[in-house]
VOTORLUM-832141 format. One record per residue: residue in three letters; x, y, z of N, C-alpha, C, CB in turn. Coordinates in steps of 0.1 Angstrom, whole numbers, plus 2048, in hexadecimal, padded with zeros to 3 digits. Glycine has a CB too. Example, Ala and Ser with C-alpha at 12.3 -4.5 7.8 and 13.67 -1.06 7.14 Angstrom:
// residues 2
ALA8847C784E87B7D384E8847DF84E8717D385A SER8807EA8478897F584788180084F88D7FA839 
//
This chain:
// residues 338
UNK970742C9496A740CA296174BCA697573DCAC UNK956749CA994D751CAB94F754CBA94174DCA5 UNK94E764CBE95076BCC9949774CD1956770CC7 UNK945775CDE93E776CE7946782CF193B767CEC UNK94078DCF6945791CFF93B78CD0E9497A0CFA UNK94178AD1A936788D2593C795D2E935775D2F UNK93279DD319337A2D3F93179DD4D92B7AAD3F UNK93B79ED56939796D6393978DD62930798D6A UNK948787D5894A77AD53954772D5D95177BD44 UNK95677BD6A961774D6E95676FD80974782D6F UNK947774D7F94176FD88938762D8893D778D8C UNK931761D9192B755D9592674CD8E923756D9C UNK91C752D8491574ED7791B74DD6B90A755D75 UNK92375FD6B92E760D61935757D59936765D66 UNK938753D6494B74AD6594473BD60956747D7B UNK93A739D6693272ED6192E72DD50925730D69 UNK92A736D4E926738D4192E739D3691E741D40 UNK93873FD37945740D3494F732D30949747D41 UNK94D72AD3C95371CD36946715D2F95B711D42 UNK93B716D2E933710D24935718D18925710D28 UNK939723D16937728D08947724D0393273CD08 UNK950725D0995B71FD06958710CFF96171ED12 UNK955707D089556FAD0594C6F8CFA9526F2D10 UNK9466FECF293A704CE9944709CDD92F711CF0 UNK94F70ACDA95A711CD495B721CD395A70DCC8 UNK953728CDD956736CDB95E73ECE194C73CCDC UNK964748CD997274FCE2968757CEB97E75BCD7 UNK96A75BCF5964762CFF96D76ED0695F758D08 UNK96577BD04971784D0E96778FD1897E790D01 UNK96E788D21964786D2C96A797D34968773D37 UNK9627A3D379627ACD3E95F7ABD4A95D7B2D39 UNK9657AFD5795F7AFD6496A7B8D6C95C79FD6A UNK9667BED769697C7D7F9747C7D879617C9D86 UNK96B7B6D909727AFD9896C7B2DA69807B1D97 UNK9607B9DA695D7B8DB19507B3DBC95F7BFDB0 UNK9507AADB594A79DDBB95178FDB293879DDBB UNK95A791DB4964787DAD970785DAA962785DA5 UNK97877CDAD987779DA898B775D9D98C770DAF UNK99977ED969A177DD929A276ED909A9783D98 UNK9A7765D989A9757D9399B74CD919B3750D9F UNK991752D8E98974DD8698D74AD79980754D86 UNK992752D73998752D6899E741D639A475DD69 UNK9A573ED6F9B0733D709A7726D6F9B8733D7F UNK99D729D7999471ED7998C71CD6B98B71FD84 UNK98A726D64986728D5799171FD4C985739D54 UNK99A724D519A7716D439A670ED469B7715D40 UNK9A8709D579AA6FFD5A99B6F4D539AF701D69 UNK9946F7D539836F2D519886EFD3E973705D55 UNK9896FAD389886F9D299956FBD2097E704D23 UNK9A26FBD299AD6FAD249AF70BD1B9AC6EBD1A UNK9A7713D1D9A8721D199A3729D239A0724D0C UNK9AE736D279A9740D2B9A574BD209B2745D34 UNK99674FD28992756D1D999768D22980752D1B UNK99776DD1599977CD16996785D1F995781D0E UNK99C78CD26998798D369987A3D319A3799D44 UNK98F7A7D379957B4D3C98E7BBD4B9937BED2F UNK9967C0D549907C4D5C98B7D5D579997C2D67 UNK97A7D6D5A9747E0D559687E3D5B9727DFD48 UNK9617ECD609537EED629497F1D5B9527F5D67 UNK9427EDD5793B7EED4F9327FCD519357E2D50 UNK935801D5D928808D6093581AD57921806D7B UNK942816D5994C820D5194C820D4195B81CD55 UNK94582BD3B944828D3094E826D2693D82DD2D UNK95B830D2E96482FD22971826D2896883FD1C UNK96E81CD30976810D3496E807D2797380AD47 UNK963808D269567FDD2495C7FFD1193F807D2A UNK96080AD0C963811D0196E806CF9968820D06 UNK977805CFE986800CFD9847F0CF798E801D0D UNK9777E6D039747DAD0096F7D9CF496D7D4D07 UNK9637DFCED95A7DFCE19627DECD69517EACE0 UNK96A7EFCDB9747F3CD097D7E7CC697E7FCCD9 UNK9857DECD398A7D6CCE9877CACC998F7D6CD3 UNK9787C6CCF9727B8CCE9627BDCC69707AECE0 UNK9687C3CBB95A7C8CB39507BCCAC95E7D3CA5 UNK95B7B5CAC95A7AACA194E79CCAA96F7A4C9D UNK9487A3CB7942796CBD937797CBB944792CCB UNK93478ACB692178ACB691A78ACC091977FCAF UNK91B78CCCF91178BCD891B78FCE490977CCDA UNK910796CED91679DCFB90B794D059157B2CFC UNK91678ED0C90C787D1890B78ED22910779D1E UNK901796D2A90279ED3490279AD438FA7A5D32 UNK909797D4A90879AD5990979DD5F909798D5F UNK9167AAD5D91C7B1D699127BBD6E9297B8D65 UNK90E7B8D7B9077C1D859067BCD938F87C3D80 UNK9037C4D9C8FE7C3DAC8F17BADA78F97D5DB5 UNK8F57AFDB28E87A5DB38E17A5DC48EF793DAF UNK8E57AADCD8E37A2DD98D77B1DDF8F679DDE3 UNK8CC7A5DDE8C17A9DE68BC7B6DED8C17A1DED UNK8C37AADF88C37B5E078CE7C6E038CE7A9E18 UNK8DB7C1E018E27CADFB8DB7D5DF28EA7C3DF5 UNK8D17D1DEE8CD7DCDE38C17E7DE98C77D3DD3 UNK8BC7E0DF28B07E8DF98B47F5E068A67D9E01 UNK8C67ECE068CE7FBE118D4805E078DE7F5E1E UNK8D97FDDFC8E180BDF48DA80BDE78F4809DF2 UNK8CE80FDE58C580EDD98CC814DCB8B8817DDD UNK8D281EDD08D7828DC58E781EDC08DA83BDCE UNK8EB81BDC78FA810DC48EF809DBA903803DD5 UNK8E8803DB98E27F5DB08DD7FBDA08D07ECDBA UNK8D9809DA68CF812D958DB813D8D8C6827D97 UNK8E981AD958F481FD8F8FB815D898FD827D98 UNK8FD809D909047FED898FF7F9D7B9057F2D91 UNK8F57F6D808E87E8D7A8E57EED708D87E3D82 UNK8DD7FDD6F8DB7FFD668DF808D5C8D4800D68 UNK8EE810D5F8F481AD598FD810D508FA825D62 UNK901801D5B90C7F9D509037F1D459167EBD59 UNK8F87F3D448EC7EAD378EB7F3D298D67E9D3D UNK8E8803D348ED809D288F780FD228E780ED26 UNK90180FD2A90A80ED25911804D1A90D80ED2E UNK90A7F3D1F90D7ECD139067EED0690B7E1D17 UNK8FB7EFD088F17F3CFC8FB7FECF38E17FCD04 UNK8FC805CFA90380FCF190C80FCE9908816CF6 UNK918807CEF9227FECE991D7F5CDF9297F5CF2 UNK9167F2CE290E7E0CD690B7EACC78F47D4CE0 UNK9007F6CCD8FF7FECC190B804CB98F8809CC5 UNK91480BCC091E80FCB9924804CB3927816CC1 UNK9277F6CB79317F2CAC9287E3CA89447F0CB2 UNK91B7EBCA89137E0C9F9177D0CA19157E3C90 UNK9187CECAE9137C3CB69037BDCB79187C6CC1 UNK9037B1CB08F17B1CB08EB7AECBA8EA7A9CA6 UNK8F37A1CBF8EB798CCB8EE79DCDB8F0787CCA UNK8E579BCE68E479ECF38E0794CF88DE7A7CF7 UNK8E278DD028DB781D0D8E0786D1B8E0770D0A UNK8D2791D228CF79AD2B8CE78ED378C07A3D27 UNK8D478CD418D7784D4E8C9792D548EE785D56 UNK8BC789D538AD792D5B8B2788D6989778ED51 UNK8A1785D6C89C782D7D894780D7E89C78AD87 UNK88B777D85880774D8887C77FD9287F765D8C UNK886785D9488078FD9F87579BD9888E798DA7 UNK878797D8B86D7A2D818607A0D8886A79ED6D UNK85E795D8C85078ED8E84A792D9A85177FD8D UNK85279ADA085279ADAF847792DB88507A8DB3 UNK843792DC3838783DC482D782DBE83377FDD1 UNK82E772DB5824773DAA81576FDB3828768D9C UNK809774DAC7FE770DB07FA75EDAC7F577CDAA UNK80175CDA07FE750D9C80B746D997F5753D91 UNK80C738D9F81B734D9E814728D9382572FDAF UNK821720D8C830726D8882C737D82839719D78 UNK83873ED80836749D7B83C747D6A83D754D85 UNK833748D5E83674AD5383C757D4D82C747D4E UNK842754D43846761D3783976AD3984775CD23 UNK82D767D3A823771D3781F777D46816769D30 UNK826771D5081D773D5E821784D5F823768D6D UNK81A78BD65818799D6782B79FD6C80979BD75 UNK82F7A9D6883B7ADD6B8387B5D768427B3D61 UNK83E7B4D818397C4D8C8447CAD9182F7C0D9D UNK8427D1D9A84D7D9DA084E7CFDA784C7E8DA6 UNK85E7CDDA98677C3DAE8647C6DC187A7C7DA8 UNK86A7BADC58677BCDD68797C5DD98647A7DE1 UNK8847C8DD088B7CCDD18947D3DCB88C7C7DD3 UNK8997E1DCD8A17E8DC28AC7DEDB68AB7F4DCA UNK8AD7D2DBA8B47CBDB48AD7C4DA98BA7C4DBD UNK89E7C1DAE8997BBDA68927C5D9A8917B3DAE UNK8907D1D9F88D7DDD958977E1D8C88B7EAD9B UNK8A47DCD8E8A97E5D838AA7D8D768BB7EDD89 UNK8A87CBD7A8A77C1D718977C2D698AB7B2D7B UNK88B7C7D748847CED6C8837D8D5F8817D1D71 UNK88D7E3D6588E7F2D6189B7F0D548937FDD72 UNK89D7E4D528A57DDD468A57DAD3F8AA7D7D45 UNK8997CFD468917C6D3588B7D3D308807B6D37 UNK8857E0D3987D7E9D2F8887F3D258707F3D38 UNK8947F4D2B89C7FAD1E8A17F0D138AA800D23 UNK8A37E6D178AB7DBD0E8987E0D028AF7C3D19 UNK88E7DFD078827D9CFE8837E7CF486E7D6D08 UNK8867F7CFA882800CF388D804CEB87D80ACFB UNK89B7FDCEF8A77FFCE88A57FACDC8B27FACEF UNK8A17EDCDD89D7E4CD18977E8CC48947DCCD6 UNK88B7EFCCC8837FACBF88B803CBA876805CC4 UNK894806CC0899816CB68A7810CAE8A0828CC4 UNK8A5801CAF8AE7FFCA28A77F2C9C8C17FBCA5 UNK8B17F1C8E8AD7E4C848B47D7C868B07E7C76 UNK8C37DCC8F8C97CAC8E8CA7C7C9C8DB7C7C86 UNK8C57C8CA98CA7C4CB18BD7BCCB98D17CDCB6 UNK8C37B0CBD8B97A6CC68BD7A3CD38B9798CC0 UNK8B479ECDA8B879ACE58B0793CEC8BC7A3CED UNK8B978BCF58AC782CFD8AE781D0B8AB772CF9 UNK8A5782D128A9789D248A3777D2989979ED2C UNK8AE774D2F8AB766D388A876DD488BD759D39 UNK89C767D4C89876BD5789B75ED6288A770D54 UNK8AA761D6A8AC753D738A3755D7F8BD751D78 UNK89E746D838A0747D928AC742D96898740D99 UNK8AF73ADA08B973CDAB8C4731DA88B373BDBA UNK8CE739DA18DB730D9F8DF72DDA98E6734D98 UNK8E471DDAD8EB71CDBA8F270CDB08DF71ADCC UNK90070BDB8908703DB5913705DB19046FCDAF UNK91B6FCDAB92A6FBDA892D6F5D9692F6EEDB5 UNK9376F5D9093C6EED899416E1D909446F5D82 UNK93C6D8D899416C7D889506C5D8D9406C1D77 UNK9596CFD839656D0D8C96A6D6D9596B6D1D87 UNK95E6DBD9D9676E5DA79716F0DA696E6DEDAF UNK9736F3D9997E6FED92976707D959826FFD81 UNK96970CD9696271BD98956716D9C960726D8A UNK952723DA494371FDAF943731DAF947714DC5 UNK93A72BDB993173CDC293E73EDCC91B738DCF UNK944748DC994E74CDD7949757DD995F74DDD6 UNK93F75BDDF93B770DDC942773DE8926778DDD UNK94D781DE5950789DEF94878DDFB954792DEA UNK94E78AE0794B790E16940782E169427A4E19 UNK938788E2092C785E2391F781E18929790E2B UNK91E771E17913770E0A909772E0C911765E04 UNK900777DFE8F677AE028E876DDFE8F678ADFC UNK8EC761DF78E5757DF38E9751DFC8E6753DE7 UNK8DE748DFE8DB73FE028E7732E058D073DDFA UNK8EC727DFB8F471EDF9902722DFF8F371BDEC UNK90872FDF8913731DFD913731E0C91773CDF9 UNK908736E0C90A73CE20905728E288F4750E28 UNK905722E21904713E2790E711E248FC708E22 UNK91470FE15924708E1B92C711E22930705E0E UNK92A71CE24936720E2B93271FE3993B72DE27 UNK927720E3D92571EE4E92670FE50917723E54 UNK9256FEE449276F3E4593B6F2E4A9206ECE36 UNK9406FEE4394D6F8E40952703E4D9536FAE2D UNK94B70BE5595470CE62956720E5E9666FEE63 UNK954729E55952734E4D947739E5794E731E3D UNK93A735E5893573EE5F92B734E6D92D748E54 UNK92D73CE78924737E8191A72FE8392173DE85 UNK90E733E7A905731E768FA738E66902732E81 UNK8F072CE668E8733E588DE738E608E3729E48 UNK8D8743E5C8CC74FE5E8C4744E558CE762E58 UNK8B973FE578AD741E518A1750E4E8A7739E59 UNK8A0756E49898762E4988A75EE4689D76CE3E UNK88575CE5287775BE5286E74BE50874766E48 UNK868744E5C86273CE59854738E5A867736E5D UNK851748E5683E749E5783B74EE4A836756E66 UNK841747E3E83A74CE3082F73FE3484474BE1E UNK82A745E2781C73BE22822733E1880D743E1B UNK827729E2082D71DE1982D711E1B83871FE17 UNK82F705E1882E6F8E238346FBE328376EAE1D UNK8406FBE3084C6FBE3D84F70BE4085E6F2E38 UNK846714E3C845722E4085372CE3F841722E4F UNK85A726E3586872BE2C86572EE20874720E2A UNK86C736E1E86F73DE0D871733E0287E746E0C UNK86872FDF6869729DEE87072FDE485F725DEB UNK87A72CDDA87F731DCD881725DC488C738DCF UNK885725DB588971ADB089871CDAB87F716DA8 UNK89D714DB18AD712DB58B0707DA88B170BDC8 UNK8B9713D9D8BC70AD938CA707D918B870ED86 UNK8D46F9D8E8E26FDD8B8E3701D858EA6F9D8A UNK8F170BD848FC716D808FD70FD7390B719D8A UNK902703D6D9056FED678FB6FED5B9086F6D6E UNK8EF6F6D608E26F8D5A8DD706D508DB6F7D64 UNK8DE712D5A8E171DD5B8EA722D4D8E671ED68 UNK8F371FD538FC724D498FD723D3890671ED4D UNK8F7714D378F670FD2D8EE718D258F2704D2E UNK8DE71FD288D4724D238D872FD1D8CB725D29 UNK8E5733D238EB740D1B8F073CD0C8F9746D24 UNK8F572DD0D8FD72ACFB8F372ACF790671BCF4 UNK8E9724CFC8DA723CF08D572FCEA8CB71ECF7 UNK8D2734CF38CC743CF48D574ACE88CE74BD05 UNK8E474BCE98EB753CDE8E5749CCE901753CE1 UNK8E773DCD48E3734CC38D4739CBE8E271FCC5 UNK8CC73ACCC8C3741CC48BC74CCBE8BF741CC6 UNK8C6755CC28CB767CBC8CE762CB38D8772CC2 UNK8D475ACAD8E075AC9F8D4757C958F274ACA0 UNK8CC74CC9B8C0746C8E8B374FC908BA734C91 UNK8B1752C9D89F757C9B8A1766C96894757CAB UNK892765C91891773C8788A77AC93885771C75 UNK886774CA188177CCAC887787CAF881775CB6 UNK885793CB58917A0CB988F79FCC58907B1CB3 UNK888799CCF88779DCDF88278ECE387A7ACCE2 UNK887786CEB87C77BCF487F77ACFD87B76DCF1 UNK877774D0987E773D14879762D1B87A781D1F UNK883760D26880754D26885751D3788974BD18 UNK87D747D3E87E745D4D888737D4C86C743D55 UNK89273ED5289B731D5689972AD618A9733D57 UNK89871ED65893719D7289370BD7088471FD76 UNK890703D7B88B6F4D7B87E6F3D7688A6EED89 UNK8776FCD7A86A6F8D7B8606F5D8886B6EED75 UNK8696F4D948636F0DA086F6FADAD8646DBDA1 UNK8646FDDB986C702DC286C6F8DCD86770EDC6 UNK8786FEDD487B6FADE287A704DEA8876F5DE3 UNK878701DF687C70AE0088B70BE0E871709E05 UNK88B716E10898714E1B89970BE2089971BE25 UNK896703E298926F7E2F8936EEE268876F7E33 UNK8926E6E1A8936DCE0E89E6DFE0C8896DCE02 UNK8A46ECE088B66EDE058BF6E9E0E8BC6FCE03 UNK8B86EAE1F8C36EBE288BF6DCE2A8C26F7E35 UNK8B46D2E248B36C5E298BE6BEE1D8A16C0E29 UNK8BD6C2E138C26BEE058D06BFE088BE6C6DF8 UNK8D56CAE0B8E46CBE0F8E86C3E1B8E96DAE11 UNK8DF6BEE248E56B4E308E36AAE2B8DF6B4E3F UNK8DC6A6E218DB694E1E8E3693E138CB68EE19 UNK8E869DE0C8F4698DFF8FF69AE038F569FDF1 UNK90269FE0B90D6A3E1291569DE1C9096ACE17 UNK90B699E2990B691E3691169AE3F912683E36 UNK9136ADE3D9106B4E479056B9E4D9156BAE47 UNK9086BBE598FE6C2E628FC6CFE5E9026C1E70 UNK8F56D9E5E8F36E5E608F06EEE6B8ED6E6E59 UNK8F46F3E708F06FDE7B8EB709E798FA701E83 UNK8DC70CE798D571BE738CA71BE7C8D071CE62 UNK8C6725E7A8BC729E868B3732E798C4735E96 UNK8A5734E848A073DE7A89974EE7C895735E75 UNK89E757E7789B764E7C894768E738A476DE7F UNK89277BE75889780E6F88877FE6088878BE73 UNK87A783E5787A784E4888578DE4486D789E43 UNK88B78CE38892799E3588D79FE2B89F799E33 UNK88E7ABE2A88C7B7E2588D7B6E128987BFE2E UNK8847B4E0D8827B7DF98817A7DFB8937BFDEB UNK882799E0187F78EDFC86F787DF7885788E06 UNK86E780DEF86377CDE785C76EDF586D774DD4 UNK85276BDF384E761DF8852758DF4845760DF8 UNK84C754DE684D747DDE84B749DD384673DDE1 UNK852744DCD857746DBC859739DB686674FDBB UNK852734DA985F72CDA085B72DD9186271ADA5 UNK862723D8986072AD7985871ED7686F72CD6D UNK84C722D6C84971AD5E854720D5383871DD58 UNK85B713D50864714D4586570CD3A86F714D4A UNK857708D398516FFD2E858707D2183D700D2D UNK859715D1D85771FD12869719D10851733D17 UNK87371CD1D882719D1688170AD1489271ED20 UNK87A702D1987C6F5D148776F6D078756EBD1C UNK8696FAD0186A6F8CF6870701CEB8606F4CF4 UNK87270DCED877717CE3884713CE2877724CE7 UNK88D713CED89F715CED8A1704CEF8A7721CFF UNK8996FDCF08A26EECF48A66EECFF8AE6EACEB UNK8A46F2D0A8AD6F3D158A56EED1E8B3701D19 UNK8AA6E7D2A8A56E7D378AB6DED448986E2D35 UNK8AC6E6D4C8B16E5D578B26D5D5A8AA6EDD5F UNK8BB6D0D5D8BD6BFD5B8C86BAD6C8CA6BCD46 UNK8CC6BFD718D16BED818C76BAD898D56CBD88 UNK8CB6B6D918C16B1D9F8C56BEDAC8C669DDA5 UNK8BE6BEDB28BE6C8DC28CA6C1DC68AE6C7DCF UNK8CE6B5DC88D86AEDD48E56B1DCC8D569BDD9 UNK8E66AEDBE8EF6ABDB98F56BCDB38EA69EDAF UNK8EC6C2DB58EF6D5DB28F56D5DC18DC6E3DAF UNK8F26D5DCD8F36DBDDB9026D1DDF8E46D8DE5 UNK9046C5DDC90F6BEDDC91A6CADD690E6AFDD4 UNK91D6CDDC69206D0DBE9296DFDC59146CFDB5 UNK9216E3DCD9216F0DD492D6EDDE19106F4DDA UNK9296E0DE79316DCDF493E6D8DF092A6D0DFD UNK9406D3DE69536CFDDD9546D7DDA9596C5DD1 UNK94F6E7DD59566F1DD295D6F6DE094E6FBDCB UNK9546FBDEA9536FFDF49606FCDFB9486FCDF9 UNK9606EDDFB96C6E4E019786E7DFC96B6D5DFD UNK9726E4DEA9876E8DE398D6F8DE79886E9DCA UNK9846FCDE798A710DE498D712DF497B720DDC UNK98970ADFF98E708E0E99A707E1098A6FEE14 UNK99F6FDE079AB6F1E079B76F7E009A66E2DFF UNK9B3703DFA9BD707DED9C870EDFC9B3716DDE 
//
């Protein structure tokens, strides 16, 4: 059985990806902190594939915590990366929290992969590389810039070590998936987006102000240059999502490529307003949100050409908007009820 370690296996995307590589037959030993995430993820992980996979609680950003996992799991052909600070706004107040995490735990992995001659990597990037593009959809080729956010820089300031790491050896590959905006649930409601405190996406902060959690949703800003003068992104399922990670390792294992990268996405955006219409018509709640100021490192409008993973990797996003945003509201509901 061929074996996988994932960083920040026990979060949002993680935990997702995790029961796809499972159900795929791979042992998986999943590293994470725990802090933007629970412990009984795990549970929801057997319960899903009838296997819990391997733990350990660890930082990645500690190198000789980070030491102990390799040591023992030398034997895996690929490190799926996610563990890092994702949240936006968060990153533009404590800039230096996001460099120290994000990018000390990459190389930190790197380091590890070299020492015990681990070949494969599939780098969890960002469309935020793109920061707002001059020309939409945004392709693999569209111009990389300085991010509108320390968060979105260090997923920059990543792909350029992952690219130079690459050169100073002979066996190691990798391929950096550049997401936009995971939102949704697993089918069974076993695992979702639960992010500690106060969320900082979008969906969460609907179900939980639908389900009585919070007051109201903030809109941030309704004077872009957009139809309905809201923030466009392209909102892909988790699920979907997740999947592009098994491919992506199948395609480390066959291609003679050492570096590719690839835009995960629909293909089409929505905006705030279309999410919050989509979640009242699949749903049949109301929402209560108002709309205040822009915030601080957000993009205008963004979404992917992802023609290149359709035809390179076989993959493409296959969910609908109502049936992803539903998906989100029975999680929301079960982990209420528990």
């Amino acid at each position: 059985m061929q074996k996988v370690i994932v960083t920040g296996g026990t979060g949002y995307i993680g935990s997702h990806t995790v029961v796809e590589f499972q159900n795929e037959g791979f042992e998986v030993v999943v590293v994470d902190n725990l802090s933007n995430s629970n412990i009984e993820v795990l549970d929801g992980i057997e319960r899903i594939t009838g296997k819990k996979p391997v733990f350990y609680k660890v930082d990645v950003a500690n190198s000789a915590e980070l030491e102990k996992v390799f040591a023992e799991h030398s034997d895996s052909i690929a490190v799926i990366h996610f563990a890092a600070y994702k949240a936006v706004g968060d990153s533009v107040k404590n800039p230096l929290k996001y460099y120290h995490n994000n990018v000390e735990g990459l190389i930190n992995v790197l380091s590890k992969m070299i020492k015990y001659a681990i070949p494969n990597l599939v780098f969890s990037s960002s469309c935020t590389v793109y920061g707002q593009p001059e020309v939409l959809p945004v392709t693999e080729q569209s111009p990389v810039v300085k991010p509108e956010s320390p968060y979105g820089n260090t997923k920059k300031i990543n792909e350029e070590i992952i690219v130079d790491t690459l050169a100073s050896t002979d066996f190691l590959k990798a391929i950096s998936l550049r997401y936009f905006n995971p939102i949704g649930a697993h089918p069974s409601s076993e695992i979702g987006e639960l992010p500690i405190g106060v969320p900082d996406n979008l969906l969460p902060y609907i179900t939980q102000t639908a389900i009585g959690l919070r007051d109201e949703l903030s809109v941030f800003g309704n004077d872009y240059n957009t139809p309905d003068g809201t923030a466009i992104r392209d909102y892909i399922y988790v699920c979907d999502l997740a999947k592009a990670h098994v491919v992506a390792v199948k395609r480390l294992l066959k291609s003679k490529e050492q570096y590719e990268i690839f835009n995960i996405g629909t293909g089409k955006g929505s905006s705030v307003l279309e999410i919050i219409q989509a979640f009242e018509r699949s749903t049949g709640v109301k929402l209560n949100y108002k709309i205040v100021a822009r915030r601080p490192g957000d993009v205008e409008k963004v979404w992917a050409d992802t023609s290149k993973a359709n035809k390179v990797l076989g993959w493409k996003a296959e969910s609908s908007l109502d049936q992803t945003v539903k998906s989100a509201w029975e999680w929301e509901r079960k982990v209420r009820e528990r």
